[in-house]
BALOBA-1460 file (C-alpha; in Angstrom, 3 decimals):
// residues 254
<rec num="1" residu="x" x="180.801" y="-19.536" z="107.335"/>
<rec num="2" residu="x" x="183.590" y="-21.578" z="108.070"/>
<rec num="3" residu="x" x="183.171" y="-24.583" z="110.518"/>
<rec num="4" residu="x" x="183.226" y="-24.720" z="114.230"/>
<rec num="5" residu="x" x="186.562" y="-25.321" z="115.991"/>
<rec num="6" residu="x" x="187.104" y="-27.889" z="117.730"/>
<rec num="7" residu="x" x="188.382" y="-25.867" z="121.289"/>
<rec num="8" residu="x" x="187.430" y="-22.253" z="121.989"/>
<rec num="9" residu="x" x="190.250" y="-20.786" z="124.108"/>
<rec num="10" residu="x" x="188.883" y="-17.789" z="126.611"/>
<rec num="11" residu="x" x="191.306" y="-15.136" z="127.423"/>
<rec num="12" residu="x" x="190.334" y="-12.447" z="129.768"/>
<rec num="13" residu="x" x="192.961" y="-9.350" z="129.922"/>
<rec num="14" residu="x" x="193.401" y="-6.387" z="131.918"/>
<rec num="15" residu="x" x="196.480" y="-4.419" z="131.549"/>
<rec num="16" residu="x" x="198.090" y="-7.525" z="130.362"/>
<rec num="17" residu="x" x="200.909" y="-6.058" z="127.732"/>
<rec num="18" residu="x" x="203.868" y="-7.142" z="129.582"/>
<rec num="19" residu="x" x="202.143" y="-10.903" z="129.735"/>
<rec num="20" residu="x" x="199.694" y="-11.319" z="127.111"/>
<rec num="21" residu="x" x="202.279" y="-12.134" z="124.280"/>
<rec num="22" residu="x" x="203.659" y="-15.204" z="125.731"/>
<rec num="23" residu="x" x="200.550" y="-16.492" z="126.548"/>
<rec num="24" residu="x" x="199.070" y="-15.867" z="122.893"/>
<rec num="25" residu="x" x="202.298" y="-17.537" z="121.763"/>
<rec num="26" residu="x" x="201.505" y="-20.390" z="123.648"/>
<rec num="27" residu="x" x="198.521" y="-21.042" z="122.563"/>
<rec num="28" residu="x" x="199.566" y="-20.534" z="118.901"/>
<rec num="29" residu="x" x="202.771" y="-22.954" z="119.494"/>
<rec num="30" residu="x" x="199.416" y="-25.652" z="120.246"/>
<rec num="31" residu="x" x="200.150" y="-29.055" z="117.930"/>
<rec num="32" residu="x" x="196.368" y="-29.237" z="117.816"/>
<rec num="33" residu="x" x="195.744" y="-26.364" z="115.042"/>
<rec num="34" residu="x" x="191.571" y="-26.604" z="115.449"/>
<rec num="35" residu="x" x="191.060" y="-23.604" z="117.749"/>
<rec num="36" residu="x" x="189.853" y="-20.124" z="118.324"/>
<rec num="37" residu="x" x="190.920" y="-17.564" z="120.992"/>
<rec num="38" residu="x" x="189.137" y="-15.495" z="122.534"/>
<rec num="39" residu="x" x="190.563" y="-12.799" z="123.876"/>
<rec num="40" residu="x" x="188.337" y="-10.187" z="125.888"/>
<rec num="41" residu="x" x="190.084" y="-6.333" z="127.173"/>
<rec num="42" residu="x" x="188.535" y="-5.818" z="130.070"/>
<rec num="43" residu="x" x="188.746" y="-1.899" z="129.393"/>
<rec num="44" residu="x" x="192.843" y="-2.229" z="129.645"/>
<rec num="45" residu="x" x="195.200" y="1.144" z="130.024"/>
<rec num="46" residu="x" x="197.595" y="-0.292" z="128.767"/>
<rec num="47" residu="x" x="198.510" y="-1.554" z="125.137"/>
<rec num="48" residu="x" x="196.998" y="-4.915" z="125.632"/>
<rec num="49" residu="x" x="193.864" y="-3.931" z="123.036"/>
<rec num="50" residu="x" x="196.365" y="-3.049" z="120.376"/>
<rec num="51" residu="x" x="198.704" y="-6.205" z="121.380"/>
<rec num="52" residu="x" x="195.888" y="-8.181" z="120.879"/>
<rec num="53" residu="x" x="194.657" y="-6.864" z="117.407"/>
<rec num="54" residu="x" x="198.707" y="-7.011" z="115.818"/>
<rec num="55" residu="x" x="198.494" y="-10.713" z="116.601"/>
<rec num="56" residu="x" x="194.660" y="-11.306" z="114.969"/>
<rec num="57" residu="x" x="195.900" y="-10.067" z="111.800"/>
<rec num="58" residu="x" x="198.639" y="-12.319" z="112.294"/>
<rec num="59" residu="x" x="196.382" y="-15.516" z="112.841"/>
<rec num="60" residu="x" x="192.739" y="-15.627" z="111.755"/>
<rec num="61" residu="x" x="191.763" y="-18.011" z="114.753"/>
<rec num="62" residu="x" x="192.435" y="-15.138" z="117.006"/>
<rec num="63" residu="x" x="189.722" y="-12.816" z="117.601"/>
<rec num="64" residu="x" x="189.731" y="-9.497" z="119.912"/>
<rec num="65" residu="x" x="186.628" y="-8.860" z="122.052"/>
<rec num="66" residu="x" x="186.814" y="-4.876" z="123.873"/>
<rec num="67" residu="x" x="184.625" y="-4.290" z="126.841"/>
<rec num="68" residu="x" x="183.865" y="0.115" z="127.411"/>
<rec num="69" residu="x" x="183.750" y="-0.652" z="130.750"/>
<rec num="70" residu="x" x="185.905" y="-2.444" z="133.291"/>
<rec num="71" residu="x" x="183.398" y="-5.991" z="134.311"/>
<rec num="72" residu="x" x="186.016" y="-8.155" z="135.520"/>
<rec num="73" residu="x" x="186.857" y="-11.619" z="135.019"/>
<rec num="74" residu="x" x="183.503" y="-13.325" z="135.208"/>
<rec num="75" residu="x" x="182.258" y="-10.793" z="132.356"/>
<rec num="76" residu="x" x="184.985" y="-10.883" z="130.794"/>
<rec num="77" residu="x" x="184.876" y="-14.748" z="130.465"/>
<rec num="78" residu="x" x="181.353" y="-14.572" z="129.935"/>
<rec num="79" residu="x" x="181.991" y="-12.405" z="127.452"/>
<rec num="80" residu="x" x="183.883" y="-14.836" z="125.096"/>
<rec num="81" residu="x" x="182.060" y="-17.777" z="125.937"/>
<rec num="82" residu="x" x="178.790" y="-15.870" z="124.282"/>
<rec num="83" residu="x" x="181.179" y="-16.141" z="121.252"/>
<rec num="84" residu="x" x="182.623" y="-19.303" z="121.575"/>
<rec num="85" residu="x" x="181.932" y="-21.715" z="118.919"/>
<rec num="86" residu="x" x="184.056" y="-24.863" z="120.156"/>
<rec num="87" residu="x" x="182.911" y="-28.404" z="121.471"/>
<rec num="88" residu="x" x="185.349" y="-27.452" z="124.460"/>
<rec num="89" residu="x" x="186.421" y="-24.800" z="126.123"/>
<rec num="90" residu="x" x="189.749" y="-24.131" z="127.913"/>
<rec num="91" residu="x" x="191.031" y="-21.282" z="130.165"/>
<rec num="92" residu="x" x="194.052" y="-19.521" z="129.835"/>
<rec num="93" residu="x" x="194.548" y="-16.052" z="131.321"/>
<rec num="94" residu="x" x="196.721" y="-13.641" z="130.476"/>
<rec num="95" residu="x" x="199.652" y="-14.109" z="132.192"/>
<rec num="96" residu="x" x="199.680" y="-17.881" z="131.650"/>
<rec num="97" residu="x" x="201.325" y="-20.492" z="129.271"/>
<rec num="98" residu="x" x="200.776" y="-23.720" z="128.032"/>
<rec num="99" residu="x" x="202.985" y="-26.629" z="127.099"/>
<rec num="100" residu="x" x="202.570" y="-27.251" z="123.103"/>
<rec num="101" residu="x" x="200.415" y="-30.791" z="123.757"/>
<rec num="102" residu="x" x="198.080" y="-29.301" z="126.098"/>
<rec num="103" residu="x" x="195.194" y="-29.209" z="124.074"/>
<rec num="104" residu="x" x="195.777" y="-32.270" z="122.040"/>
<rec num="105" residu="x" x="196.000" y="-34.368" z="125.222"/>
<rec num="106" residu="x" x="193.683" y="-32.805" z="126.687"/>
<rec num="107" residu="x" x="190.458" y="-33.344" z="124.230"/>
<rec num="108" residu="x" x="191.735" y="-36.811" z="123.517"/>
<rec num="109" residu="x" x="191.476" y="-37.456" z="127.284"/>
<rec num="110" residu="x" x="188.589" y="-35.937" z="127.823"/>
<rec num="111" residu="x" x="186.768" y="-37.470" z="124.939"/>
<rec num="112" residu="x" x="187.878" y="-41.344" z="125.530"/>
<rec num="113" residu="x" x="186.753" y="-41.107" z="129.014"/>
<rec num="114" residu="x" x="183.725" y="-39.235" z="128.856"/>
<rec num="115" residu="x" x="184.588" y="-36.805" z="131.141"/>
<rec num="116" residu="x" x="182.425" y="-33.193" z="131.272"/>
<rec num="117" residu="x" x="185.044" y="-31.133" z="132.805"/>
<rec num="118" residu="x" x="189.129" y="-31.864" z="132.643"/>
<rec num="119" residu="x" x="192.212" y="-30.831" z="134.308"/>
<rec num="120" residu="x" x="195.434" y="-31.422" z="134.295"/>
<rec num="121" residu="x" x="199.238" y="-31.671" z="135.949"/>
<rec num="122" residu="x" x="200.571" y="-28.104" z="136.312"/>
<rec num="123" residu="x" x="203.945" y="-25.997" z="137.696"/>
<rec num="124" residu="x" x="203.880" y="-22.383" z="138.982"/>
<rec num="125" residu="x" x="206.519" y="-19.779" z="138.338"/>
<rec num="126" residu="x" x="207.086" y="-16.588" z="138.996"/>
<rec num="127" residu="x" x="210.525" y="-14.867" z="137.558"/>
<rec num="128" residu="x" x="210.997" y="-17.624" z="134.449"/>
<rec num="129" residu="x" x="208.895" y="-19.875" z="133.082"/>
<rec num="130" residu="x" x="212.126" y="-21.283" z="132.337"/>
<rec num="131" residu="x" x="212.637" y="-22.218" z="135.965"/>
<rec num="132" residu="x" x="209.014" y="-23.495" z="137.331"/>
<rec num="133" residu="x" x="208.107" y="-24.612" z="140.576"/>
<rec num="134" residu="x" x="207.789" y="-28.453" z="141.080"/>
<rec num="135" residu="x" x="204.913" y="-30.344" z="139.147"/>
<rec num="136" residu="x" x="201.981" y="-30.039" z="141.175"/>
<rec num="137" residu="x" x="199.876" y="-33.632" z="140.580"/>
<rec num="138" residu="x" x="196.279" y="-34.182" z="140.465"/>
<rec num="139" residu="x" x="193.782" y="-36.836" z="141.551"/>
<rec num="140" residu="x" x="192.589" y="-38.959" z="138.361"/>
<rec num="141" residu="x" x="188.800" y="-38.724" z="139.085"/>
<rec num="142" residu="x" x="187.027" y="-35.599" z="141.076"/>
<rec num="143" residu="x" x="183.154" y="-36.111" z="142.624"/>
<rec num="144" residu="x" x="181.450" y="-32.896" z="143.941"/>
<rec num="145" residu="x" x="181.619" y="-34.104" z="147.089"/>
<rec num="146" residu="x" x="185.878" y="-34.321" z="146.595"/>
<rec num="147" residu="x" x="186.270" y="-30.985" z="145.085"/>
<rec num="148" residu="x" x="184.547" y="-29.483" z="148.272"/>
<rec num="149" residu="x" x="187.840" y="-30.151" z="150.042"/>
<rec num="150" residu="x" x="190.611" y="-29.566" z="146.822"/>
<rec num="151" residu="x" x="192.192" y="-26.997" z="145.002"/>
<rec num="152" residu="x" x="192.954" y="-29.309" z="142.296"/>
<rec num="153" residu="x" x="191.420" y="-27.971" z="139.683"/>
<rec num="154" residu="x" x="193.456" y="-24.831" z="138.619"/>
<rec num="155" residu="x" x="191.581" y="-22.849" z="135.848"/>
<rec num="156" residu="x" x="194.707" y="-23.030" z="133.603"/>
<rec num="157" residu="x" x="194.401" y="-26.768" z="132.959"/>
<rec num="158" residu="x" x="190.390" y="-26.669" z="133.096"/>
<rec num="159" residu="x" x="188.584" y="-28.212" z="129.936"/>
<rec num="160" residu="x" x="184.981" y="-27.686" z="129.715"/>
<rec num="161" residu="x" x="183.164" y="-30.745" z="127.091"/>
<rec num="162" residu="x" x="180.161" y="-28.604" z="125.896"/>
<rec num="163" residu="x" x="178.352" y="-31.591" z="124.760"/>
<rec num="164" residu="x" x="178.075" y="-32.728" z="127.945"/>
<rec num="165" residu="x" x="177.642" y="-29.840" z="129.898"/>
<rec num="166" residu="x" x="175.464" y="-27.500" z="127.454"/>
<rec num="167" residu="x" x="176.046" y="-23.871" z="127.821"/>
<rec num="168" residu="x" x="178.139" y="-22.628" z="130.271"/>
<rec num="169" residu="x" x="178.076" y="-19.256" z="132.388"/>
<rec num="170" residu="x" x="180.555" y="-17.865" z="135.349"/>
<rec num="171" residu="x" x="178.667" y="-16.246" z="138.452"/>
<rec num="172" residu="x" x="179.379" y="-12.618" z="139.076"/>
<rec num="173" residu="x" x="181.418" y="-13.764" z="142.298"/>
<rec num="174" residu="x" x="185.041" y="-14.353" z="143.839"/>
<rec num="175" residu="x" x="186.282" y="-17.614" z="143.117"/>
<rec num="176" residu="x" x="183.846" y="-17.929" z="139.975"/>
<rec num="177" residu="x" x="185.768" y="-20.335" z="138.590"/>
<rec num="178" residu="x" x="185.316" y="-22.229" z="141.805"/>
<rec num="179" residu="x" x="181.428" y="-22.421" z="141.940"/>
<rec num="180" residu="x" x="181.600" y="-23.542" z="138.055"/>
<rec num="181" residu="x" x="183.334" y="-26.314" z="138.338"/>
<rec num="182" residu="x" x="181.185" y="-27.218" z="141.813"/>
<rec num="183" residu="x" x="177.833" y="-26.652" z="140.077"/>
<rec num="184" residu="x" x="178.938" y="-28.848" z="136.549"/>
<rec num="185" residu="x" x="180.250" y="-31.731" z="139.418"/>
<rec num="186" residu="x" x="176.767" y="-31.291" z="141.188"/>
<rec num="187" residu="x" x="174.888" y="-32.136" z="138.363"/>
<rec num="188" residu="x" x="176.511" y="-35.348" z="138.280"/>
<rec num="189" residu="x" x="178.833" y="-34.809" z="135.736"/>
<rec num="190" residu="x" x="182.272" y="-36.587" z="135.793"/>
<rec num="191" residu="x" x="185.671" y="-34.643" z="135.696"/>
<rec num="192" residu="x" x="189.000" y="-36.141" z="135.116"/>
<rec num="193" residu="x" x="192.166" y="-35.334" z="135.873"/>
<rec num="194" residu="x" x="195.576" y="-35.905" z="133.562"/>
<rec num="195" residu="x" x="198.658" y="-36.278" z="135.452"/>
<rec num="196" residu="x" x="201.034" y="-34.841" z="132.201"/>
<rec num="197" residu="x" x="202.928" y="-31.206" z="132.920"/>
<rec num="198" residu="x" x="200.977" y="-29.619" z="130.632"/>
<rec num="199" residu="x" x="200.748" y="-25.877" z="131.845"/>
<rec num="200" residu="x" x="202.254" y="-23.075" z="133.589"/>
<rec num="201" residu="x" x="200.578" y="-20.800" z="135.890"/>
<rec num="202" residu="x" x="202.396" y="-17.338" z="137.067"/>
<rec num="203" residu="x" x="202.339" y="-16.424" z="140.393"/>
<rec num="204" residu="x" x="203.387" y="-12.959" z="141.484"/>
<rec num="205" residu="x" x="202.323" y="-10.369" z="144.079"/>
<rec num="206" residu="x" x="199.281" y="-9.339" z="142.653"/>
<rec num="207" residu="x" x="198.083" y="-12.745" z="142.514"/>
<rec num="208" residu="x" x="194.188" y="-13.725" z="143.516"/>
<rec num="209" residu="x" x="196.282" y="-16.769" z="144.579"/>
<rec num="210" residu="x" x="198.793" y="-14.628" z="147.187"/>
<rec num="211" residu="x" x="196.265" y="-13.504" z="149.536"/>
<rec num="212" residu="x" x="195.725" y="-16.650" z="151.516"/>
<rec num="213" residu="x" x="193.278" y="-15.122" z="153.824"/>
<rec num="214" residu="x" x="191.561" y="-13.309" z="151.347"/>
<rec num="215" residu="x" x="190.811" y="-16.425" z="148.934"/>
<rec num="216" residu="x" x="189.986" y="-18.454" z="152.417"/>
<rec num="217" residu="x" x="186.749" y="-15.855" z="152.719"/>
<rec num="218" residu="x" x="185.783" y="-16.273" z="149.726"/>
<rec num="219" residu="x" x="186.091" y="-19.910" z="149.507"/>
<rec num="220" residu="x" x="183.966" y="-19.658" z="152.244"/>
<rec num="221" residu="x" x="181.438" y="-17.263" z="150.553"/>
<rec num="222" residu="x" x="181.001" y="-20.307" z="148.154"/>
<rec num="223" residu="x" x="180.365" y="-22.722" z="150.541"/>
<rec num="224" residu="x" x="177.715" y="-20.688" z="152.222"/>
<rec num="225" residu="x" x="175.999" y="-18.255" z="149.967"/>
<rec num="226" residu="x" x="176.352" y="-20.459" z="146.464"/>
<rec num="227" residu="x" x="176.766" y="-24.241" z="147.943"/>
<rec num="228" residu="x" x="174.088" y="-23.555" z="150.605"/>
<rec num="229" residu="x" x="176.314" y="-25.864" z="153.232"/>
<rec num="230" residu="x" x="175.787" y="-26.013" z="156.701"/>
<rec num="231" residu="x" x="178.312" y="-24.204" z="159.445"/>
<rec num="232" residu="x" x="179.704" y="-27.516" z="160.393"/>
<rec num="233" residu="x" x="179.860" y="-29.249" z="156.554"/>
<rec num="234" residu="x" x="181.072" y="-25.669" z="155.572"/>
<rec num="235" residu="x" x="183.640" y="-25.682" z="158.235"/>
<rec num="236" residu="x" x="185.201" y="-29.085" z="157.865"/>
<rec num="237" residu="x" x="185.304" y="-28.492" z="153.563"/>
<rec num="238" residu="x" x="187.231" y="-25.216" z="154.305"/>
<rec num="239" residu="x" x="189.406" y="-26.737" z="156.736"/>
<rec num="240" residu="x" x="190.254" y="-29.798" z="154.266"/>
<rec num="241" residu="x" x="190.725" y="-27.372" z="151.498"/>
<rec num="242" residu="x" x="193.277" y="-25.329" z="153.334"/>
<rec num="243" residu="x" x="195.125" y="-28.307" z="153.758"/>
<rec num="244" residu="x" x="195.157" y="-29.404" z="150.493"/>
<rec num="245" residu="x" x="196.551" y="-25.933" z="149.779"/>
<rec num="246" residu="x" x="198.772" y="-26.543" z="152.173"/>
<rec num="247" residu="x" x="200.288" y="-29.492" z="150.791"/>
<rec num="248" residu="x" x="200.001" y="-28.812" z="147.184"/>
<rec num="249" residu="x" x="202.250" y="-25.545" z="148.398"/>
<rec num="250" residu="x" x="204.929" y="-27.376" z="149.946"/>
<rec num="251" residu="x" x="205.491" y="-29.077" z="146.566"/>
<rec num="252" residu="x" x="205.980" y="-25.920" z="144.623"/>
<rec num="253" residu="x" x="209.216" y="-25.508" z="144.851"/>
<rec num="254" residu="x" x="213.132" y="-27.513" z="144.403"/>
């Protein structure tokens, strides 16, 4: 059997043809060659199974996981992660890109500072990733107590260190990335954040991420029903996170 890799890549996809290639090709453009994707159809009607399976034949370290029925993200990515056989984990969906270092600077970060959970430096686009958005910075360090109040942590740039953490599971939930990163920071693990332009994260219409009010509820459906914080705590973390979306907005774009 041949050896773990050193970074298991989870790739959830749903209807993700017109996307999926560039993100694959991102991944496989990496300068750090020890990795595995794992990409999971989320019961696609499109061609993004067959997509998929032309570019595992391509490259061994690329492996197609099909789901019957539709589960959505969290299953999806729970899906993989059963599979997963890397020290760390990273997150790239499947309309997003990577710069060629990312991983490389990322696990070398992560590993000389000890650090459970990683993220770094990102820009959004939406037309060209040609033409992104500004580079939205992050803080260097992240408590649980910080990332109650910041949207730093986008799941694009996020690095889980298994051997640190142990296994790993997203909550069948809204924001599930969210409430993982929350409940590896409440355990008193340490995340850290690299300030390099590392990744690229689309933004269009459709977008989790373009309906503001939407994500604000279930921000808040964290906070209350998964965090277990008070009205008043919950209230003041919500109202600190929407202005650190606020501001880390404004800096999106020339």
């Amino acid at each position: 059997m041949p050896s773990a890799p050193l970074v298991s890549i989870v790739t959830p996809a749903r209807n993700a043809a017109a996307t999926l290639g560039a993100s694959i090709e991102s991944a496989r453009c990496q300068s750090l060659p020890d990795w595995e994707m794992l990409i999971v159809d989320d019961a696609s009607d499109d061609d993004t199974a067959a997509l998929a399976r032309r570019h595992a034949a391509e490259d061994s370290r690329i492996c197609l996981l099909s789901q019957s029925r539709r589960g959505g993200v969290a299953a999806a990515r729970n899906a993989a992660l059963a599979e997963a056989r890397g020290r760390f984990v990273a997150f790239l969906d499947a309309d997003d890109l990577w710069r060629p270092e990312k991983l490389a600077r990322q696990t070398r970060f992560m590993a000389a500072g000890g650090f459970a959970l990683g993220y770094t430096a990102f820009r959004r686009f939406s037309a060209s990733a040609d033409k992104p958005g500004r580079l939205i910075q992050v803080p260097p360090r992240l408590t649980y107590d910080a990332l109650l109040k910041n949207t730093a942590i986008a799941s694009v740039t996020a690095m889980v260190d298994r051997s640190l953490t142990g296994p790993i599971r997203f909550s069948d939930l809204r924001h599930e990335d969210y409430a993982l990163w929350l409940s590896l920071l409440k355990r008193g693990l340490t995340a850290g954040g690299l300030n390099e332009d590392l990744a690229r994260y689309r933004v269009n219409k459709t977008s989790l991420s373009g309906r503001k009010l939407q994500s604000a509820f279930w921000v808040w459906q964290v906070y209350r029903d998964v965090e277990g914080l008070g009205l008043m705590k919950a209230s003041w973390c919500l109202a600190h996170y929407g202005l650190n979306a606020l501001r880390k907005r404004l800096a999106l774009w020339p």
